[in-house]
C-alpha positions in Angstrom: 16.6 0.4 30.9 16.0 -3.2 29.0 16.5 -3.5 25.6 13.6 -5.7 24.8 10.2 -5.4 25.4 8.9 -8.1 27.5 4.9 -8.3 28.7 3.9 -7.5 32.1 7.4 -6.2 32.5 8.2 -2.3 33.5 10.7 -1.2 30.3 12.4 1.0 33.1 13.2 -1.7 36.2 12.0 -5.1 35.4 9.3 -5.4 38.0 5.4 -6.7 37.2 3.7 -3.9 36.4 -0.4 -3.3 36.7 -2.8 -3.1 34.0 -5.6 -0.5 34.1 -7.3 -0.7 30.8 -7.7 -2.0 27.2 -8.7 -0.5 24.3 -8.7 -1.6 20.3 -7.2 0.6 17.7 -7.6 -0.6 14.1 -6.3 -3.7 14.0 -4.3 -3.3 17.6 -5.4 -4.0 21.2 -3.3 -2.1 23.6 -3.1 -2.5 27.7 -2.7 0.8 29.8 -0.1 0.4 32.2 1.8 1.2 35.3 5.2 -0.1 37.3 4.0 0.4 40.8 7.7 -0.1 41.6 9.2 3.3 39.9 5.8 5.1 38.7 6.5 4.5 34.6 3.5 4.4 33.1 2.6 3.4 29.0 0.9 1.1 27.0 1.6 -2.7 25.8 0.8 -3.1 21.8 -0.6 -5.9 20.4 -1.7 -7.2 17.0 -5.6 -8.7 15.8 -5.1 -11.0 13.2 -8.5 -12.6 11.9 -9.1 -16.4 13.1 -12.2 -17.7 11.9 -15.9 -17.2 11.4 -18.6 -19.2 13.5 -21.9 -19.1 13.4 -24.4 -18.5 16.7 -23.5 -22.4 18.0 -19.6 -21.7 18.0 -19.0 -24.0 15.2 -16.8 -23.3 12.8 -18.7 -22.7 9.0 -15.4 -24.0 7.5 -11.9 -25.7 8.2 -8.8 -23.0 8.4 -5.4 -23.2 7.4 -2.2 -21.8 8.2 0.1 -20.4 5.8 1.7 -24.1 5.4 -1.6 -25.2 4.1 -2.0 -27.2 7.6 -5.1 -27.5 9.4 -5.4 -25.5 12.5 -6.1 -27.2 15.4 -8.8 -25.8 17.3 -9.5 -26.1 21.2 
């Protein structure tokens, strides 16, 4: 078994596993998945963290900052 969690990687053998859902859970979004190599089976966590506010246009209503006090660049 590998001690670190990588994504898209089976915890169990290291092969690509297959993603069959997502779902959000407070502030988490989580990925249902399966090794198609061995059979494991579980679910990748990730964390939300808030970006900005837009409005209907997709512009941004104001400038954000990291915690540097640097303007984010946005794409």
């Amino acid at each position: 078994m590998s001690n670190t969690s990588v994504p898209g990687e089976c915890p169990e053998c290291g092969e690509v596993i297959q993603y069959n859902g997502t779902d959000i859970e407070d502030n988490n979004l989580y990925r249902e998945c399966e090794c198609l190599g061995c059979g494991w089976t579980g679910k990748e966590w990730y964390q939300l963290q808030y970006i900005e506010t837009i409005n209907e246009n997709h512009e941004p209503e104001n400038d954000v900052y990291d915690d540097d006090n640097e303007q984010v660049l946005r794409w």
